[in-house]
Backbone as XML, in Angstrom:
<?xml version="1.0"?>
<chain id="A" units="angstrom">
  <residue number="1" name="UNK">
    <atom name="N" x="55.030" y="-8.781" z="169.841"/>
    <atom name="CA" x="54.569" y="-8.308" z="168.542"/>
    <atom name="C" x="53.533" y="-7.202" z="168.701"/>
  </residue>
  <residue number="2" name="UNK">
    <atom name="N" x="52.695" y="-7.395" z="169.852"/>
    <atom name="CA" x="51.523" y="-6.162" z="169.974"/>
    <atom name="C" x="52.656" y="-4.942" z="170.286"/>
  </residue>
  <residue number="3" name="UNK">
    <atom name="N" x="53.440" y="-5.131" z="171.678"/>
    <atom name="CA" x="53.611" y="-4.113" z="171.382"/>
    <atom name="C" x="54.646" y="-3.113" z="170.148"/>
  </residue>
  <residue number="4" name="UNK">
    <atom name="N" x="55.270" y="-4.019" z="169.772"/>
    <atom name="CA" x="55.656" y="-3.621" z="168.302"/>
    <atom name="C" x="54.857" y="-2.838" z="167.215"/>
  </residue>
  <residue number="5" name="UNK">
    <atom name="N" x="53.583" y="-3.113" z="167.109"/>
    <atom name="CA" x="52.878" y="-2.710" z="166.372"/>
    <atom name="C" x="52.071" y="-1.299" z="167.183"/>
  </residue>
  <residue number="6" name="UNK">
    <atom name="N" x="51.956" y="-1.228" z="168.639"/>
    <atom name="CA" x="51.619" y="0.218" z="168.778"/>
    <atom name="C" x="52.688" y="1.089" z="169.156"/>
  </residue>
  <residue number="7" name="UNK">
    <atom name="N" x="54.184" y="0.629" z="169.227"/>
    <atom name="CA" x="54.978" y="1.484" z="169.028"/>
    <atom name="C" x="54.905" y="2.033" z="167.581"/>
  </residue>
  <residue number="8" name="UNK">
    <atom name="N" x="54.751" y="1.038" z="167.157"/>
    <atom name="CA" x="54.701" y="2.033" z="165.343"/>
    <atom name="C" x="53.700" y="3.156" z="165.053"/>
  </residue>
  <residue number="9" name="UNK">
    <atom name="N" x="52.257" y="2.772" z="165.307"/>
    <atom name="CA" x="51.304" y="3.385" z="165.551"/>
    <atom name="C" x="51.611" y="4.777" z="166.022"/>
  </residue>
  <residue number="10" name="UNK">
    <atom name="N" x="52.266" y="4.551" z="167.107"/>
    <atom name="CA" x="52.458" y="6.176" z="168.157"/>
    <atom name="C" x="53.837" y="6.527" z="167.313"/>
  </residue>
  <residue number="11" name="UNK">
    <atom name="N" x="54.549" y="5.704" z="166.589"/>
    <atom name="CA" x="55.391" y="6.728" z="165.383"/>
    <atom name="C" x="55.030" y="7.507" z="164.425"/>
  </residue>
  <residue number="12" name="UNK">
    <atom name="N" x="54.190" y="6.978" z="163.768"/>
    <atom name="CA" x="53.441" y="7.633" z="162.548"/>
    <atom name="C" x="52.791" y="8.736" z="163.156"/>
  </residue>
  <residue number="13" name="UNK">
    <atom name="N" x="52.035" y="8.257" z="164.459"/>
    <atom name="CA" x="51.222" y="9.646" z="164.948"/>
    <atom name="C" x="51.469" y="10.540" z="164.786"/>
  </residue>
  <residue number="14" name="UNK">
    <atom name="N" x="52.972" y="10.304" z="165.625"/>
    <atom name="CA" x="54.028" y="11.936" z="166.339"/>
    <atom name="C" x="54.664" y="12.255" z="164.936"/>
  </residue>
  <residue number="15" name="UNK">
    <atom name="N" x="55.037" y="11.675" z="164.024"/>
    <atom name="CA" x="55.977" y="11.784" z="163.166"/>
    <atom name="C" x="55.752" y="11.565" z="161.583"/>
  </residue>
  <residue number="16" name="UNK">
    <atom name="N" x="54.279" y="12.061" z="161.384"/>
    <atom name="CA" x="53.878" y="11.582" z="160.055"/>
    <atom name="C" x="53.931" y="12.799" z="158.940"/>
  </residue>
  <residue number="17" name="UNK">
    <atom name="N" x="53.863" y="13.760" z="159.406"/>
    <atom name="CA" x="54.916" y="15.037" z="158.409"/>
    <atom name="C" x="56.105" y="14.623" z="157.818"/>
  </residue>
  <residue number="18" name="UNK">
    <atom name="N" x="57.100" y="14.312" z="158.708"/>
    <atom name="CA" x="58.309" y="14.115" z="158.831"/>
    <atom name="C" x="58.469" y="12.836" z="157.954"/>
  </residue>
  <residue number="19" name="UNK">
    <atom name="N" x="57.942" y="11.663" z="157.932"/>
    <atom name="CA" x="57.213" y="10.434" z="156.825"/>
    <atom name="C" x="57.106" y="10.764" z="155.751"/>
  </residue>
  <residue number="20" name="UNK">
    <atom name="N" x="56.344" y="11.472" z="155.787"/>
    <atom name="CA" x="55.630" y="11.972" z="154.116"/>
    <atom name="C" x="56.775" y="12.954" z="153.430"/>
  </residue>
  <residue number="21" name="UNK">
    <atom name="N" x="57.447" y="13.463" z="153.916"/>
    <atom name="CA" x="58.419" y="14.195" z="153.390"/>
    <atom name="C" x="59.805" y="13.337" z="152.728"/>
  </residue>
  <residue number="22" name="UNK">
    <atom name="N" x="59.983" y="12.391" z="153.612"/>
    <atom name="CA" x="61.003" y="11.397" z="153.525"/>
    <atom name="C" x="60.291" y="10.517" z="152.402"/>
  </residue>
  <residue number="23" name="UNK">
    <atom name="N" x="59.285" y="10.335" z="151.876"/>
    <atom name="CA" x="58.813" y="9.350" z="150.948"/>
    <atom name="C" x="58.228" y="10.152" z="149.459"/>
  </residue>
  <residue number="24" name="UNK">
    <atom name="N" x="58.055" y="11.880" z="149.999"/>
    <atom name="CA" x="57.968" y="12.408" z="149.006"/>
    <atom name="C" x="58.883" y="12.933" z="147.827"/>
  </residue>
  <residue number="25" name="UNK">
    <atom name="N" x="60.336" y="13.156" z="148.707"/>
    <atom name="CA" x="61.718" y="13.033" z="148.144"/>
    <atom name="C" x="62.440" y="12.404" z="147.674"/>
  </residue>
  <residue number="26" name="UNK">
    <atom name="N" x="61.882" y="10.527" z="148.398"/>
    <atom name="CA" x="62.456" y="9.967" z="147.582"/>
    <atom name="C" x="62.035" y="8.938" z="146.503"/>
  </residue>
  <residue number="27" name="UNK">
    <atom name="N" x="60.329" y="9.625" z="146.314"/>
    <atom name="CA" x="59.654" y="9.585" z="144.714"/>
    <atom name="C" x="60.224" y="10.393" z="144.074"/>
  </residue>
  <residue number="28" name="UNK">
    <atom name="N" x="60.373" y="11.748" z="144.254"/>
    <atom name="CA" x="60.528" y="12.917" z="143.463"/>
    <atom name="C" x="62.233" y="12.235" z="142.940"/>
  </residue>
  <residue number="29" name="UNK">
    <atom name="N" x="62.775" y="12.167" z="143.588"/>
    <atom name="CA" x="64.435" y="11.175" z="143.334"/>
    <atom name="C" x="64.346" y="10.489" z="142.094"/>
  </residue>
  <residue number="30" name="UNK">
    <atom name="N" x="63.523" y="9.330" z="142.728"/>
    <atom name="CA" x="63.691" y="8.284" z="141.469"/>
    <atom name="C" x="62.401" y="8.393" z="140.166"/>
  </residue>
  <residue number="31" name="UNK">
    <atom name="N" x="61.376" y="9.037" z="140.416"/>
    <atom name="CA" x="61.153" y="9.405" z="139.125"/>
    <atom name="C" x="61.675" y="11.370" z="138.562"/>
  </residue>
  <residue number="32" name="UNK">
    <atom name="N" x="63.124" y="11.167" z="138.725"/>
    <atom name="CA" x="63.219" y="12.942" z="138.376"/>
    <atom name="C" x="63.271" y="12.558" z="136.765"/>
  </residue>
  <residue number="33" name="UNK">
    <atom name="N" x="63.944" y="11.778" z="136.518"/>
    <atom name="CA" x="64.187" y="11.604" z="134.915"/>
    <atom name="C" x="62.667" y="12.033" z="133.875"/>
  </residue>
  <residue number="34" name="UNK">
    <atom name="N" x="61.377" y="11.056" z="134.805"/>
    <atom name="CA" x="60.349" y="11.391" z="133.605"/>
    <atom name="C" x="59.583" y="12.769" z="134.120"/>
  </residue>
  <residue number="35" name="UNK">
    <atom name="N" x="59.777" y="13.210" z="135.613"/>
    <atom name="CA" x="59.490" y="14.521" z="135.522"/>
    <atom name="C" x="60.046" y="15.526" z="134.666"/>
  </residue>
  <residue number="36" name="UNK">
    <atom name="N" x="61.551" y="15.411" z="134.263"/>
    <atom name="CA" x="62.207" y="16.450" z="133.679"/>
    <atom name="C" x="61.092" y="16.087" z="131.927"/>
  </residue>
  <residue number="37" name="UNK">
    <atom name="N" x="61.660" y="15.108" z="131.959"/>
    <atom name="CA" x="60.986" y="14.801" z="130.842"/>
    <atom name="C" x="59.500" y="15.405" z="130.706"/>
  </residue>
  <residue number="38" name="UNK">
    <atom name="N" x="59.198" y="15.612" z="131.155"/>
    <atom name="CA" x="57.617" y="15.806" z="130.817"/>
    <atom name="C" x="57.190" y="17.419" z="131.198"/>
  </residue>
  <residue number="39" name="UNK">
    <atom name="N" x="58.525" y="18.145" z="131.844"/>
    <atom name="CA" x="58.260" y="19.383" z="132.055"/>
    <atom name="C" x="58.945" y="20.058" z="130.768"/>
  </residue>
  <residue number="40" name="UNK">
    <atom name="N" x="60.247" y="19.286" z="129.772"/>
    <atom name="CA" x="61.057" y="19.728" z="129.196"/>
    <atom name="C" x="60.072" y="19.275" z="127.442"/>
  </residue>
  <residue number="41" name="UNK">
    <atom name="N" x="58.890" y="18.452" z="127.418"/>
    <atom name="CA" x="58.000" y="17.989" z="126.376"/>
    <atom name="C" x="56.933" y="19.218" z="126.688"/>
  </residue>
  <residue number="42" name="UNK">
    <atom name="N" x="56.000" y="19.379" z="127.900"/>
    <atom name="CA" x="55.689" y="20.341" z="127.829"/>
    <atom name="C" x="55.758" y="22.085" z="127.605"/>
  </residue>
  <residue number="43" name="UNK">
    <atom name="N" x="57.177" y="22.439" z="127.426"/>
    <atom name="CA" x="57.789" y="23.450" z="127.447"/>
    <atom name="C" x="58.181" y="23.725" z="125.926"/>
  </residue>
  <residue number="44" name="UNK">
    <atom name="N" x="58.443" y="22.934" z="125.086"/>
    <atom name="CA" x="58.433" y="22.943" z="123.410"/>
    <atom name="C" x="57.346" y="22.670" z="122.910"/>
  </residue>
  <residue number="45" name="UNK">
    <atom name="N" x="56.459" y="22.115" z="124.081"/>
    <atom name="CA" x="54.951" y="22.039" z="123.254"/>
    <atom name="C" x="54.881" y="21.013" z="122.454"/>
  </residue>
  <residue number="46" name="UNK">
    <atom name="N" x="54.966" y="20.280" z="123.258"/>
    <atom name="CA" x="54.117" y="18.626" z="122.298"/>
    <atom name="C" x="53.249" y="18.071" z="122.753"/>
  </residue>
</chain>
């Protein structure tokens, strides 16, 4: 289990761009509906 847990460690290290991109895409994914929404409310001005 330890070393399980500093293999992960030395993943995130080397590879935490690459993370954040993969988790930023797939927020942007599943909330696209109330983004559209809220770019398409702001754009008629409410």
């Amino acid at each position: 289990m330890n070393q399980f847990l500093n293999d992960l460690k030395t993943l995130v290290k080397t590879h935490w761009k690459t993370i954040f991109i993969i988790v930023l895409v797939v927020y942007l994914f599943t909330s696209y509906t109330d983004i559209k929404a809220g770019i398409m409310d702001a754009w008629s001005g409410k």
